[in-house]
C-alpha atoms as a printed R data frame, in Angstrom:
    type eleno elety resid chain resno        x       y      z
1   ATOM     1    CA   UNK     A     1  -72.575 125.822 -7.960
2   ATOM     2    CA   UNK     A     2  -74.018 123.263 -4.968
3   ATOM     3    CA   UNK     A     3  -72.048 124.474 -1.914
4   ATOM     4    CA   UNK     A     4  -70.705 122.421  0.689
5   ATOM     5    CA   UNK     A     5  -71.144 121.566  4.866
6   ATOM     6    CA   UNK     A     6  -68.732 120.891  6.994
7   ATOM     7    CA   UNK     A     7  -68.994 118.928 10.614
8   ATOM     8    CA   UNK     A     8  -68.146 119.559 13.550
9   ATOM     9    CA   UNK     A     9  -69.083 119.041 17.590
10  ATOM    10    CA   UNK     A    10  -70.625 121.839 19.749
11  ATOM    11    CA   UNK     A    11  -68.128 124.703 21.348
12  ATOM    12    CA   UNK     A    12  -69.566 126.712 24.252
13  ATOM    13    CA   UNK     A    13  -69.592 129.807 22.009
14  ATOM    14    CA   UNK     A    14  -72.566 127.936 20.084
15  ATOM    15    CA   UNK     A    15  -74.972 128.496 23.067
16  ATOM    16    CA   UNK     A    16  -76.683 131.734 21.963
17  ATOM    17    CA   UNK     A    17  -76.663 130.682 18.527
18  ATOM    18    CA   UNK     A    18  -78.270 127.083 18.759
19  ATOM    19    CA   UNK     A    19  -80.649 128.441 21.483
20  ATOM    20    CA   UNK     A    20  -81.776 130.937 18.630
21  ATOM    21    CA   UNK     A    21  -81.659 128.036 15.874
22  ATOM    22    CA   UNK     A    22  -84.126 126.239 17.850
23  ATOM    23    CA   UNK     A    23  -86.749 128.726 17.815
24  ATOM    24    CA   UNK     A    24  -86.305 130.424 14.818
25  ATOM    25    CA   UNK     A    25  -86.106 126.504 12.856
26  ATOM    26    CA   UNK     A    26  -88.875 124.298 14.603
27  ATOM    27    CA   UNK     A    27  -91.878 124.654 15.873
28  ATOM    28    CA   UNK     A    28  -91.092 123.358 19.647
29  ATOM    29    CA   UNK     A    29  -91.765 125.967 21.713
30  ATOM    30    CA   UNK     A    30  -89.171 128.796 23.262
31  ATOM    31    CA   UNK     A    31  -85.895 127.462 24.992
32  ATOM    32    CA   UNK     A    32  -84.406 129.747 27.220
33  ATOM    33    CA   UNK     A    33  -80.188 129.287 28.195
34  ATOM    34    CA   UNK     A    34  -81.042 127.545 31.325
35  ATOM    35    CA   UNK     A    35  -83.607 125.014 29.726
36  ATOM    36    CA   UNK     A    36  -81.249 124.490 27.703
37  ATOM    37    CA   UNK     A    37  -78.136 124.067 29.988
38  ATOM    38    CA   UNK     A    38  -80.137 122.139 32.099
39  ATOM    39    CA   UNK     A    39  -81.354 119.689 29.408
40  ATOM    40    CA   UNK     A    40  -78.245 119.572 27.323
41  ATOM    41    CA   UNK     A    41  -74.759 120.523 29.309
42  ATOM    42    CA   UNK     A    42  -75.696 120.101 32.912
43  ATOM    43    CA   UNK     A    43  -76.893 116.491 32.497
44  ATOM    44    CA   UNK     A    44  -75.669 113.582 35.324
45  ATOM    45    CA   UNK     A    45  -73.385 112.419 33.044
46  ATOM    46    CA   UNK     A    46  -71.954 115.236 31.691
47  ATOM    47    CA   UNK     A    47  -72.620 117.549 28.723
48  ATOM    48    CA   UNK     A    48  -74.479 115.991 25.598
49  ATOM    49    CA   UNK     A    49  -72.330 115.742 22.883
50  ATOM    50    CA   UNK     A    50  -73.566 118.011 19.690
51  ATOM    51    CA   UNK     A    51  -72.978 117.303 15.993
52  ATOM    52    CA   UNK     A    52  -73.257 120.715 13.825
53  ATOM    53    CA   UNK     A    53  -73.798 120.967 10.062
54  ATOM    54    CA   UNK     A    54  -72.100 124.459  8.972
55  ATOM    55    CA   UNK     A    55  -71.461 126.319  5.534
56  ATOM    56    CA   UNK     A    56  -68.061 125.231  5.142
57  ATOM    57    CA   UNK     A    57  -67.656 129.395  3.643
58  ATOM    58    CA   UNK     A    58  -69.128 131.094  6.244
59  ATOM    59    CA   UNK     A    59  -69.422 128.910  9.203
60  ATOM    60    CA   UNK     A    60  -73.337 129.463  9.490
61  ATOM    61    CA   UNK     A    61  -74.873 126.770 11.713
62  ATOM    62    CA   UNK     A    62  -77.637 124.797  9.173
63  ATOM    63    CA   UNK     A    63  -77.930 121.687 11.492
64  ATOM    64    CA   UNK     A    64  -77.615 120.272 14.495
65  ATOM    65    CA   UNK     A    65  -78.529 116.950 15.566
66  ATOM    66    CA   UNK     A    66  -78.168 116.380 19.604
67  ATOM    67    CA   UNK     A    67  -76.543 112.756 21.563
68  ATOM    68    CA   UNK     A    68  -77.701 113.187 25.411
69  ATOM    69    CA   UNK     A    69  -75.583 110.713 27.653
70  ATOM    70    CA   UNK     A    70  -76.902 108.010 29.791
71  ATOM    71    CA   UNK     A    71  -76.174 104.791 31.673
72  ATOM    72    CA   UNK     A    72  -78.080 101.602 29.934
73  ATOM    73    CA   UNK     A    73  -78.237  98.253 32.014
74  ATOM    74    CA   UNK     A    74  -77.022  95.465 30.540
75  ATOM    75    CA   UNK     A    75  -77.373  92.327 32.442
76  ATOM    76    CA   UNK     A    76  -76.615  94.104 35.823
77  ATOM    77    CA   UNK     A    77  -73.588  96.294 34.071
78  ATOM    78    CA   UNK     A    78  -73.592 100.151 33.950
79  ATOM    79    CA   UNK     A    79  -72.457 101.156 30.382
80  ATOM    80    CA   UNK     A    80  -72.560 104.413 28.858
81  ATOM    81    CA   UNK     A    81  -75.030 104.816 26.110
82  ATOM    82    CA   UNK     A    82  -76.474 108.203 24.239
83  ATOM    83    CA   UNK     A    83  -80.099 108.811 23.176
84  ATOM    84    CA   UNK     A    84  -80.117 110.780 19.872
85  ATOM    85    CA   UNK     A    85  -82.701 114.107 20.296
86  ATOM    86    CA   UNK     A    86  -84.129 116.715 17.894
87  ATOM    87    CA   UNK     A    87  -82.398 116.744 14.388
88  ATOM    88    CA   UNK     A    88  -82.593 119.833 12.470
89  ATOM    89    CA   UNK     A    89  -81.396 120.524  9.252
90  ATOM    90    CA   UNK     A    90  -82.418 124.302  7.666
91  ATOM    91    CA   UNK     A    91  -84.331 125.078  4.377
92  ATOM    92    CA   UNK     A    92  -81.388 126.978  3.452
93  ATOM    93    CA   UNK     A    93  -79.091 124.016  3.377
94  ATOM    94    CA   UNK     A    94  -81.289 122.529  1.135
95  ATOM    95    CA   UNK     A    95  -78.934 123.759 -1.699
96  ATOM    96    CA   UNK     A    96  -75.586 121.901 -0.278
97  ATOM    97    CA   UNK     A    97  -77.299 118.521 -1.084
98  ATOM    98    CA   UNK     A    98  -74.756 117.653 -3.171
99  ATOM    99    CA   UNK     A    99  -74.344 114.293 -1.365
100 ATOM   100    CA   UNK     A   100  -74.906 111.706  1.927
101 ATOM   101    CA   UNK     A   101  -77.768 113.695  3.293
102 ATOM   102    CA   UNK     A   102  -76.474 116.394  6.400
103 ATOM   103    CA   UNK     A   103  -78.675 114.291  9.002
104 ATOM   104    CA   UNK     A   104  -76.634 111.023  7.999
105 ATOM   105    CA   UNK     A   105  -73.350 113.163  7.980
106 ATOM   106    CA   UNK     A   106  -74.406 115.130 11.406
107 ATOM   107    CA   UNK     A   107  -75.047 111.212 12.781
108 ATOM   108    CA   UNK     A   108  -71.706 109.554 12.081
109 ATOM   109    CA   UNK     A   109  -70.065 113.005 13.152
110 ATOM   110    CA   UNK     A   110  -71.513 112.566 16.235
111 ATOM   111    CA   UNK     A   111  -70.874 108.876 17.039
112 ATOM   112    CA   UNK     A   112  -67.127 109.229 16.293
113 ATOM   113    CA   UNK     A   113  -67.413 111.595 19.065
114 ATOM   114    CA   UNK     A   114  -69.628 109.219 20.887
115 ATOM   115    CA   UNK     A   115  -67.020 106.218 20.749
116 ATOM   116    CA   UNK     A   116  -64.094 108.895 21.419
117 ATOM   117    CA   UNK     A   117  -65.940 109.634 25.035
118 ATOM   118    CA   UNK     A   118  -66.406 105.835 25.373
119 ATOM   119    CA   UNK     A   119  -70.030 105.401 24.262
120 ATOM   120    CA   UNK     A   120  -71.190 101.616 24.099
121 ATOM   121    CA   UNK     A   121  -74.320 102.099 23.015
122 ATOM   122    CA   UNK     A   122  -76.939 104.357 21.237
123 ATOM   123    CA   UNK     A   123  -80.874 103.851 21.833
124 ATOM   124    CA   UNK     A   124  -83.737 105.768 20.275
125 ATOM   125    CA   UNK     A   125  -87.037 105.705 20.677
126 ATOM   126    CA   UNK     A   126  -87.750 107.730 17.221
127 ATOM   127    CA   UNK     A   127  -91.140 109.192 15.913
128 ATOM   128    CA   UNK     A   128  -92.206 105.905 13.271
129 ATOM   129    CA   UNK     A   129  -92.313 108.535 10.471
130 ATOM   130    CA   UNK     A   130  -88.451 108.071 10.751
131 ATOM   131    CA   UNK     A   131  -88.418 104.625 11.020
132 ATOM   132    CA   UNK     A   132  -88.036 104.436  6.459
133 ATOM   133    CA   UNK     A   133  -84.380 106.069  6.960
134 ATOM   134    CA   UNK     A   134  -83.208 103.781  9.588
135 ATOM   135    CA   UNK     A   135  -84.060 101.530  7.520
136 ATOM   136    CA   UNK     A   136  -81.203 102.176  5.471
137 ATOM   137    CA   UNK     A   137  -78.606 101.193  8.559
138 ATOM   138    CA   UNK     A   138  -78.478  97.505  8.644
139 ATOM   139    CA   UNK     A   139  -76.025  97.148 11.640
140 ATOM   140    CA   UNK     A   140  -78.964  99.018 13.797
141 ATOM   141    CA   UNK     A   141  -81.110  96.904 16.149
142 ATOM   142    CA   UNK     A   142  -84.673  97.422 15.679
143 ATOM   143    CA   UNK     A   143  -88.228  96.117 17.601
144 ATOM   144    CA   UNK     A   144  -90.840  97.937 19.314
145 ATOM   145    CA   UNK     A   145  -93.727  98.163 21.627
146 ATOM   146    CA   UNK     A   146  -97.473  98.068 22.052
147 ATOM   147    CA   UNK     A   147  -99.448 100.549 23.698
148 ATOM   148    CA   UNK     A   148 -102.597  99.128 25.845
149 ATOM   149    CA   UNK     A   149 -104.872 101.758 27.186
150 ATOM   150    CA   UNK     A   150 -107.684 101.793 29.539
151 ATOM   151    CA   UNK     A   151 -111.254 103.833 29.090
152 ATOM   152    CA   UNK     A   152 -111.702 106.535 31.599
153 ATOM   153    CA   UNK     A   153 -113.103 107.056 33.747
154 ATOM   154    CA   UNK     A   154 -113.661 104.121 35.729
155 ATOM   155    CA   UNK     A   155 -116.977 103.232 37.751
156 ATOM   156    CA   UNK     A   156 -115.024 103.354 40.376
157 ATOM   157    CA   UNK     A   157 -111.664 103.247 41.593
158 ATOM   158    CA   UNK     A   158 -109.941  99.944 41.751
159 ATOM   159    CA   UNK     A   159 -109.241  98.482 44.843
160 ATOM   160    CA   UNK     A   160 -105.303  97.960 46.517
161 ATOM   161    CA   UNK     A   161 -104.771  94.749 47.222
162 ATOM   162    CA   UNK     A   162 -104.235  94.150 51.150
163 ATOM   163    CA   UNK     A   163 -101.294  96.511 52.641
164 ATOM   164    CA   UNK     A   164 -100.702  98.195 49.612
165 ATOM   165    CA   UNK     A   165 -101.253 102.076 50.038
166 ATOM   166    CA   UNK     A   166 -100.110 105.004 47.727
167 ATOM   167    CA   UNK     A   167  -99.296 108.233 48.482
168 ATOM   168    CA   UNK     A   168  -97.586 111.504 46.287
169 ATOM   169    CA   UNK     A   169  -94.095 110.793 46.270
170 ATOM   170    CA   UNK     A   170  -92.417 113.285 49.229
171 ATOM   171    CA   UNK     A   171  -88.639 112.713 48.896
172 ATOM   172    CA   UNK     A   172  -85.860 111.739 46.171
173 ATOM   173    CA   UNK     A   173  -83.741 109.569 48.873
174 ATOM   174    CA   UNK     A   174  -82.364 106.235 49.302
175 ATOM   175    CA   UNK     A   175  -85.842 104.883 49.427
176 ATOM   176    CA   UNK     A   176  -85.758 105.524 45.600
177 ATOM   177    CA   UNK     A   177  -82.601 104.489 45.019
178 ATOM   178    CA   UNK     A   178  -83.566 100.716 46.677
179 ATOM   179    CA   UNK     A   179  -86.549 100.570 44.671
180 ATOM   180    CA   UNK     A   180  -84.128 100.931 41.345
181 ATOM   181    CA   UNK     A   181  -81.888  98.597 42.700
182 ATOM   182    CA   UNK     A   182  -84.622  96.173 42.518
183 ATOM   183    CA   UNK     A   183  -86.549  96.852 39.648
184 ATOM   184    CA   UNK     A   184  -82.930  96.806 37.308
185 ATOM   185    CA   UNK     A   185  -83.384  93.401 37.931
186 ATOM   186    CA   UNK     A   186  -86.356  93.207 36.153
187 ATOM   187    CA   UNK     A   187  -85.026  93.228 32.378
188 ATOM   188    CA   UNK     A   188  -82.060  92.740 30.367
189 ATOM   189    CA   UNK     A   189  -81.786  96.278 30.081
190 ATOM   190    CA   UNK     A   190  -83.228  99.685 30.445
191 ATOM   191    CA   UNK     A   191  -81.794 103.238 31.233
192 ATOM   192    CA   UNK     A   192  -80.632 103.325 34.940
193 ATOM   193    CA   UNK     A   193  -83.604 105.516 36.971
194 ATOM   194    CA   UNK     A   194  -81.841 105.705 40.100
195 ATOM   195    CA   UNK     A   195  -83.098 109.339 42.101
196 ATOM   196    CA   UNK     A   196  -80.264 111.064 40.489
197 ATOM   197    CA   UNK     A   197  -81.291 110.697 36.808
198 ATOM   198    CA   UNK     A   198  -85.309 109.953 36.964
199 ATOM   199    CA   UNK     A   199  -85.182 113.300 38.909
200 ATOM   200    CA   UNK     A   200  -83.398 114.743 36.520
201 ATOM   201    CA   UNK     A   201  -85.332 113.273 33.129
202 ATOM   202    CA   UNK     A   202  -88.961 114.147 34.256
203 ATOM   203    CA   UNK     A   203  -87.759 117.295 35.960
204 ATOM   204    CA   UNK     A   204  -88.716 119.621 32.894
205 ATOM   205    CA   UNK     A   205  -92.167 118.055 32.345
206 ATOM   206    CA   UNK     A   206  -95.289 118.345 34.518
207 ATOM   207    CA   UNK     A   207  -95.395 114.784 35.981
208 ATOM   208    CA   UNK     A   208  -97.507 113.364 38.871
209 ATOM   209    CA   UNK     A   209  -95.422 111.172 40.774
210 ATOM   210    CA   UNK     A   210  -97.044 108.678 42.613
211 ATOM   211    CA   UNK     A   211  -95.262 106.096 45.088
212 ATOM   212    CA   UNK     A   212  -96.524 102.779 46.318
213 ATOM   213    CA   UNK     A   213  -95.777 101.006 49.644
214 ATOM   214    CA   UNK     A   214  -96.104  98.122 51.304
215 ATOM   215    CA   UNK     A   215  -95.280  97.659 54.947
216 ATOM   216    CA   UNK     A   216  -94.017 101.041 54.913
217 ATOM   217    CA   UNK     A   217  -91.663  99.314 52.313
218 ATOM   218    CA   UNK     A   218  -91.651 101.697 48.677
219 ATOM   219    CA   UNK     A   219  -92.444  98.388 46.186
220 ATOM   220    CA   UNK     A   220  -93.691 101.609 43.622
221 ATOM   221    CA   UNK     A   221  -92.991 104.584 41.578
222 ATOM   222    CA   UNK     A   222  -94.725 106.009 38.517
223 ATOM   223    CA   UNK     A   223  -94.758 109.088 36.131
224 ATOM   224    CA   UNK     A   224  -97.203 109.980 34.787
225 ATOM   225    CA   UNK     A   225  -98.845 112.884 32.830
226 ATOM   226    CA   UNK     A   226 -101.883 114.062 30.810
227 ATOM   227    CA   UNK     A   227 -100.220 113.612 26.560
228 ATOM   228    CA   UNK     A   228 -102.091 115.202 24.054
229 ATOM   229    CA   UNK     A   229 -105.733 116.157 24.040
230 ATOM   230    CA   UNK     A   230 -107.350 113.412 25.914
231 ATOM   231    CA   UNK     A   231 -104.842 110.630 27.423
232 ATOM   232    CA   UNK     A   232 -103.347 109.872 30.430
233 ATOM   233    CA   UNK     A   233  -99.929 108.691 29.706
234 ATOM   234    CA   UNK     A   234  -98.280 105.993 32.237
235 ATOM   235    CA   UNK     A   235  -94.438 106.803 31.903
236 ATOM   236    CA   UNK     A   236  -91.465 105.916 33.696
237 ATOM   237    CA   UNK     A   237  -92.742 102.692 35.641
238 ATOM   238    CA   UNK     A   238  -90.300 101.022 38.963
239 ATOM   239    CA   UNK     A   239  -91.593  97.993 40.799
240 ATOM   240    CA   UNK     A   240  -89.921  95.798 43.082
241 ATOM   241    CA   UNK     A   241  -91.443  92.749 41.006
242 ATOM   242    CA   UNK     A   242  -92.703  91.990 37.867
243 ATOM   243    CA   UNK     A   243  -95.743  90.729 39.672
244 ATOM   244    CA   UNK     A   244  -97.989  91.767 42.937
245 ATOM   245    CA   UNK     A   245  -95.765  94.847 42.925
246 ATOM   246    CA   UNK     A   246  -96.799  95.693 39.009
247 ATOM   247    CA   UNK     A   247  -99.875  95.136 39.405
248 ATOM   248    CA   UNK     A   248 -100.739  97.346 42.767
249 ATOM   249    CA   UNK     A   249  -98.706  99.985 40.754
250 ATOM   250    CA   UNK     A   250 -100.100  99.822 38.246
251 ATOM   251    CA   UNK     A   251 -103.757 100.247 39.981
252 ATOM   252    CA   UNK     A   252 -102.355 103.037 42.084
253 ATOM   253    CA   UNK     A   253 -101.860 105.262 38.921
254 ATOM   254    CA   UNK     A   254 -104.998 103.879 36.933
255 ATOM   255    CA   UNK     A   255 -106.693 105.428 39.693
256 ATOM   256    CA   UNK     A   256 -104.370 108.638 39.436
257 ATOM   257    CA   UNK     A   257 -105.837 108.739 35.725
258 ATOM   258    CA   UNK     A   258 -109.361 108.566 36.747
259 ATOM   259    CA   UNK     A   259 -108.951 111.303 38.901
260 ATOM   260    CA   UNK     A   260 -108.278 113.320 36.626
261 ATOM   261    CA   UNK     A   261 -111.281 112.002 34.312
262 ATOM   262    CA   UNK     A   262 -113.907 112.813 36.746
263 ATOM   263    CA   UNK     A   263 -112.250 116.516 37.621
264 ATOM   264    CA   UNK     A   264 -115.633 118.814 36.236
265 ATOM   265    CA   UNK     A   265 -115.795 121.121 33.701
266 ATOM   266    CA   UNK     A   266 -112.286 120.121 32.799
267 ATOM   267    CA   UNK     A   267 -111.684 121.547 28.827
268 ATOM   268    CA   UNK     A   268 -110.504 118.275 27.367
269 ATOM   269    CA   UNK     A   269 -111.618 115.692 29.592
270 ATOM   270    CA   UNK     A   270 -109.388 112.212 29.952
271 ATOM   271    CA   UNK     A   271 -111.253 109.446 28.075
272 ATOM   272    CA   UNK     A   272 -108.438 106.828 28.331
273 ATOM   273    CA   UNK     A   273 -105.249 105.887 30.250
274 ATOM   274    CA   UNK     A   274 -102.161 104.052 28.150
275 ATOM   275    CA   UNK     A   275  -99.037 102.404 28.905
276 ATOM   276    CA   UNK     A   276  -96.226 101.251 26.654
277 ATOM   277    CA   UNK     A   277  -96.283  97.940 27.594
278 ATOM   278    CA   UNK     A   278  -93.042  95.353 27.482
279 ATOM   279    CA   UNK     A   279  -93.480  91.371 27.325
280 ATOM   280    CA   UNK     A   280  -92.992  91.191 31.133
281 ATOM   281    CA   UNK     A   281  -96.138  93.624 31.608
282 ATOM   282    CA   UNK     A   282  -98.638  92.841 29.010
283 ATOM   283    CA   UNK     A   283 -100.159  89.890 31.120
284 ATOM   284    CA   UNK     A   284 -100.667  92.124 34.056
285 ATOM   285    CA   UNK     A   285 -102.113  95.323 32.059
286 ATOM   286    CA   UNK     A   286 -104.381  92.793 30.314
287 ATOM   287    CA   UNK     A   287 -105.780  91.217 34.090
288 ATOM   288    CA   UNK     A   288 -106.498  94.454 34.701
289 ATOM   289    CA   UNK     A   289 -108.410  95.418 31.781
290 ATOM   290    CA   UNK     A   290 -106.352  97.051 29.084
291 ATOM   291    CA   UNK     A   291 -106.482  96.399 25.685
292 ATOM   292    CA   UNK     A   292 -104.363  96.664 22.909
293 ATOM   293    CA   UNK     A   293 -104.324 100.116 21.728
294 ATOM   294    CA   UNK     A   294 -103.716 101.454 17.312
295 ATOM   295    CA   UNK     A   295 -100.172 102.834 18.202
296 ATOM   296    CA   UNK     A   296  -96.447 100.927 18.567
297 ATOM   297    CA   UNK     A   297  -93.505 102.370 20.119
298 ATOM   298    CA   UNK     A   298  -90.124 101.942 18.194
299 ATOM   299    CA   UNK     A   299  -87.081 101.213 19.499
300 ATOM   300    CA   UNK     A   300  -83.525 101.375 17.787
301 ATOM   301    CA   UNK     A   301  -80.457  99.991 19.329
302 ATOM   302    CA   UNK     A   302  -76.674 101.245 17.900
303 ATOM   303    CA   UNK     A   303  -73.902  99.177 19.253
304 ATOM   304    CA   UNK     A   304  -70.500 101.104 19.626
305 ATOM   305    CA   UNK     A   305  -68.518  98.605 21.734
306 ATOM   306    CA   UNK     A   306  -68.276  95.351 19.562
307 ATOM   307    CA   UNK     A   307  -67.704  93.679 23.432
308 ATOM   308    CA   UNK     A   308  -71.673  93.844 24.048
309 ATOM   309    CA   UNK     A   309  -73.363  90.579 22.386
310 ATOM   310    CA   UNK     A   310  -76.059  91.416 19.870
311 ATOM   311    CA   UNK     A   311  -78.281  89.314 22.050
312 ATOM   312    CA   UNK     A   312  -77.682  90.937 25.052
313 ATOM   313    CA   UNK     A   313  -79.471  94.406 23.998
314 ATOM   314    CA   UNK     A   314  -82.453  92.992 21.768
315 ATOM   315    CA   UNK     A   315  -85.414  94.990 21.796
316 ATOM   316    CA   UNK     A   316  -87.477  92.081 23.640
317 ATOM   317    CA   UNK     A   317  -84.935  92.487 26.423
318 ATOM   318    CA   UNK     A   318  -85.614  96.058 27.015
319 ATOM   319    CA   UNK     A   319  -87.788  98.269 29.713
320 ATOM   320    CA   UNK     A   320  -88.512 101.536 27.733
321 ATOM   321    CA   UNK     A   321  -91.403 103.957 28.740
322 ATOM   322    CA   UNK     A   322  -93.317 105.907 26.883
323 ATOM   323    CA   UNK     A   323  -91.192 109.300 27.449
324 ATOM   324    CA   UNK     A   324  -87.543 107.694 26.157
């Protein structure tokens, strides 16, 4: 006889348990209680909202599929959105799949929740191997991005344009703060990066943060980070314009990337720097050499709050970097 799940949302109890589900059911790596509080309860917008597949006679956890909480802007508005993050579902519930699979059941669980906090919107930025199952969700939004990368190392570094310098970024302060207030402008929408929450998203990975100035003016910040064997990834990307500010950004952590090409002896040496690149970027990262790389970026857009227009959160509106 096929058994059966239940659903419900994370208690605080769970902690222990889903800290031990992680490691003992994927192959991500150990996650200690504060990793984990500090990536899933104490985010800046509150606690991420958790949907749990259980053994409706014994209450065992078999799945758990995680909604961390964000702001999106829309056309200048603030509105509360969730990225979905690391699904699980256990061999041993294998045997309840008796009907809508638990990930689909762990999903809607969790966006009832979602719309009962006030959600408006859910983006993900999935692995492609799952893009075949949302497939099966017409009402979701779907597009996606190019990556362009950039043989290292260079000859030589490339050149600032005139008053443009570039420094490690010293402070998270108001300096960073006007810089977001400027580059929000840029597209239709993107996840707000304001000091708070950019600190607190690359805060867990080992980033090189490197800020650019003009006139003593920050026009420039970028994340960035060596991703698998041999790349230097360009991630979460602010300029105060979609032009001379790009592109002197852009330049400032090209040259971060060849850097770290030319360091000797190094055991997997960078041969290549790449940046997800949106419509507003691709002419610049194309000026300055790039080409178009064998890898897209998908994004997948959920709207909760039947107020927001279709239109108005379109992929081709988006700013979404390569560690959303």
């Amino acid at each position: 006889m096929v058994g059966h799940l239940t659903y419900r949302l994370y208690q605080e109890e769970d902690l222990l348990t889903l800290v031990r589900f992680w490691e003992q059911e994927t192959n991500w790596g150990k996650i200690t209680v504060e990793k984990w509080r500090q990536q899933f309860i104490d985010t800046p917008y509150g606690e991420a909202s958790i949907a749990l597949a259980t053994n409706a006679d014994t209450g065992q956890i078999l799945g758990q599929f995680i909604f961390i909480p964000c702001l999106v802007c829309v056309n200048g508005r603030d509105v509360l959105a969730f990225r979905p993050f690391a699904p699980i579902i256990t061999k041993a519930a294998r045997g309840f799949l008796s009907g809508a699979h638990p990930i689909i059941e762990m999903y809607w669980h969790g966006v009832r929740g979602l719309q009962a906090r006030g959600g408006s919107l859910i983006y993900m930025v999935p692995d492609p191997r799952w893009l075949r199952f949302f497939r099966m969700f017409p009402f979701l939004t779907g597009g996606s991005f190019p990556l362009w990368s950039l043989p290292m190392p260079l000859a030589a570094p490339l050149p600032l344009d005139d008053g443009y310098t570039m420094k490690p970024l010293e402070m998270w302060d108001q300096l960073v703060d006007k810089l977001w207030h400027k580059a929000s402008c840029l597209h239709g929408c993107q996840v707000v990066r304001n000091s708070q929450t950019l600190r607190w998203k690359i805060g867990t990975g080992d980033y090189t943060l490197t800020a650019v100035e003009r006139e003593g003016e920050m026009v420039g910040l970028v994340a960035s980070q060596q991703r698998g064997d041999r790349q230097w990834l360009i991630c979460d990307l602010l300029t105060a314009d979609a032009e001379d500010s790009l592109r002197n950004t852009l330049i400032a952590v090209t040259n971060v990337a060849h850097c770290e090409a030319v360091i000797p002896d190094r055991e997997k040496p960078i041969i290549k720097v790449a940046v997800l690149a949106t419509p507003i970027m691709e002419p610049v990262v194309r000026r300055l050499g790039f080409v178009r790389d064998a890898y897209d970026f998908p994004l997948i857009v959920h709207i909760l709050d039947p107020t927001i227009p279709k239109e108005d959160v379109a992929p081709t509106r988006w700013y979404i970097s390569a560690n959303d």
